[in-house]
C-alpha positions in Angstrom: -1.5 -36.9 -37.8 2.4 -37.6 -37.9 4.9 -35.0 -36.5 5.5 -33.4 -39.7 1.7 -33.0 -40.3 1.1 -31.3 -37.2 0.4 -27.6 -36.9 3.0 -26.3 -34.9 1.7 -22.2 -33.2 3.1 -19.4 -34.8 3.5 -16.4 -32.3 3.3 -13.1 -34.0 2.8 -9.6 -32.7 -0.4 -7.5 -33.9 2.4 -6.3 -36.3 3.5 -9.1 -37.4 0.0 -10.3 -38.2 -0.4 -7.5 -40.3 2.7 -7.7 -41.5 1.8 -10.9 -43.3 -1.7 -9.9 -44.2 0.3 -7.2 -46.4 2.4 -9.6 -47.9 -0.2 -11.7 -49.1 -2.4 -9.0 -50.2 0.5 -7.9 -52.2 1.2 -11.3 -53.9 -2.0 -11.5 -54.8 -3.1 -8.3 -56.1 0.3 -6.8 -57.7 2.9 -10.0 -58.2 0.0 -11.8 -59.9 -1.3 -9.3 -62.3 2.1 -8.5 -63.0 3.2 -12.0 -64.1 -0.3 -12.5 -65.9 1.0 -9.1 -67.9 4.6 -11.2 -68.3 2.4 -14.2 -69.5 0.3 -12.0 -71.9 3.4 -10.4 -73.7 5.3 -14.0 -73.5 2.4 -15.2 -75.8 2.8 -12.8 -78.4 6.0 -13.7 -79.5 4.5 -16.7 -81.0 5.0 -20.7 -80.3 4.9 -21.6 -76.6 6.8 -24.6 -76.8 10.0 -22.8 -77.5 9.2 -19.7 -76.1 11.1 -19.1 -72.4 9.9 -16.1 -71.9 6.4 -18.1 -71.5 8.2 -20.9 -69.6 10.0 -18.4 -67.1 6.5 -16.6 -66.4 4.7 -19.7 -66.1 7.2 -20.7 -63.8 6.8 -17.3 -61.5 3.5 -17.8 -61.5 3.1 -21.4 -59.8 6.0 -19.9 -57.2 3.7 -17.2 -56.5 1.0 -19.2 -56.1 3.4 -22.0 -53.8 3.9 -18.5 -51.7 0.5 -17.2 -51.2 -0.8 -20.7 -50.0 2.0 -21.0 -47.2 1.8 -17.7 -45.9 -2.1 -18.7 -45.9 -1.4 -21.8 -43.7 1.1 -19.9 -41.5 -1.4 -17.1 -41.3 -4.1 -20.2 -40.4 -1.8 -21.0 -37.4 -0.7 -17.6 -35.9 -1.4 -16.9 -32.0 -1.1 -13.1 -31.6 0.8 -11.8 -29.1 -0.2 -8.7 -26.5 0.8 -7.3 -23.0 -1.4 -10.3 -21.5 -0.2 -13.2 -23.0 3.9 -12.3 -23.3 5.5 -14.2 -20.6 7.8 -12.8 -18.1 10.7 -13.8 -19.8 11.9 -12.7 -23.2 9.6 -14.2 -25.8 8.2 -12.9 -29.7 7.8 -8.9 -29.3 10.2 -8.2 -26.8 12.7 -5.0 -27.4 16.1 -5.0 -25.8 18.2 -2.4 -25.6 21.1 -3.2 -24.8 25.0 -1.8 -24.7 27.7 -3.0 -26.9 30.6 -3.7 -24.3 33.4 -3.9 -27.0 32.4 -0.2 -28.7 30.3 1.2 -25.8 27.5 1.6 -28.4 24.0 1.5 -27.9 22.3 -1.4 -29.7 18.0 -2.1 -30.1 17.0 -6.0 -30.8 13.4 -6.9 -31.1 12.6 -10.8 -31.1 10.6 -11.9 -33.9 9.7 -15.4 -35.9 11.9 -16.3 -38.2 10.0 -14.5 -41.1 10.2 -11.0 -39.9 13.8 -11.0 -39.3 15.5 -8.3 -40.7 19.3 -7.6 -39.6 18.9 -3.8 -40.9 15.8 -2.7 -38.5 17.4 -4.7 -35.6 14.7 -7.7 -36.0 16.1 -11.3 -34.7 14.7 -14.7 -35.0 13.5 -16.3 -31.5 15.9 -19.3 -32.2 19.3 -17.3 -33.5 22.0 -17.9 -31.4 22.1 -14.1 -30.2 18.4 -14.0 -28.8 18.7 -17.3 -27.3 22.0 -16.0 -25.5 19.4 -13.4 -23.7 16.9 -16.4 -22.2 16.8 -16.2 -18.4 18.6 -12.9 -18.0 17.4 -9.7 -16.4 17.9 -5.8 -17.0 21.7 -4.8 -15.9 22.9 -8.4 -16.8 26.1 -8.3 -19.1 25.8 -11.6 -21.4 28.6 -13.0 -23.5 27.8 -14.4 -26.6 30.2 -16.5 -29.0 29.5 -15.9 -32.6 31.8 -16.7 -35.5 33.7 -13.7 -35.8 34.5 -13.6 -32.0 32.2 -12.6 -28.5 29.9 -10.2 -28.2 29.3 -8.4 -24.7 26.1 -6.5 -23.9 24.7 -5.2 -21.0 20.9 -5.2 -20.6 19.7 -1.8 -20.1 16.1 -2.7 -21.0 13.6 -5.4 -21.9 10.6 -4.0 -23.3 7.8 -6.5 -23.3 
């Protein structure tokens, strides 16, 4: 097995698992029966072979199906994640709350893989640049972080493991 065949651990949260159980269950239950419908009408206008209505549907189908089968393989390769096997340091499932220094705002991150991030309920990807800024440091720690649009300062209030 070369590099790029090997199974690399995905480290989710009980969440997170569930998380992705819904999203499958989803794509295969509702997406699917809702482009077979899409398929089903597509055929009624007639001649497939100029029919793009058909081709489109068709086309949402096989990337539905592309979807279900790699969020089965990263389901296949998930290592959930509990109070036991977090490490001390920050890791998938940790909370931080931290204060803004530049507004004097509170601010809630929780570290998750790279498929659950979501900027809106303060979810960030293990590997962004702002999460690994917070590797090695402890509650009461001010960390400076260097983004794009300028540095960010935080103070750790709390890491919630």
């Amino acid at each position: 097995m070369n590099k790029r065949e090997q199974k690399k651990d995905i480290f989710l949260t009980k969440e997170g698992v569930e998380e992705l159980k819904k999203r499958i269950k989803y794509l295969e239950e509702v997406v699917r029966k809702e482009i077979q419908e899409d398929i089903k009408t597509s055929l009624e206008h007639g001649d497939i072979t100029e029919n793009s209505e058909y081709n489109i549907a068709m086309e949402a189908r096989r990337m539905n199906e592309i979807n279900i089968v790699r969020l089965k393989e990263r389901l296949s390769q998930v290592k959930v994640l509990d109070k036991e096997n977090i490490s001390a340091d920050l890791s998938i499932g940790s909370t931080l709350i931290l204060e803004d220094l530049n507004n004097n705002k509170q601010v809630k991150y929780t570290i998750v893989h790279d498929d659950q991030v979501d900027l809106d309920q303060g979810k960030i990807a293990m590997n962004s640049p702002i999460a690994q800024a917070f590797l090695g440091h402890q509650e009461g720690e001010e960390v400076k972080i260097k983004v794009p649009v300028g540095i960010l300062n935080y103070k750790i209030l709390k890491i919630i493991k």
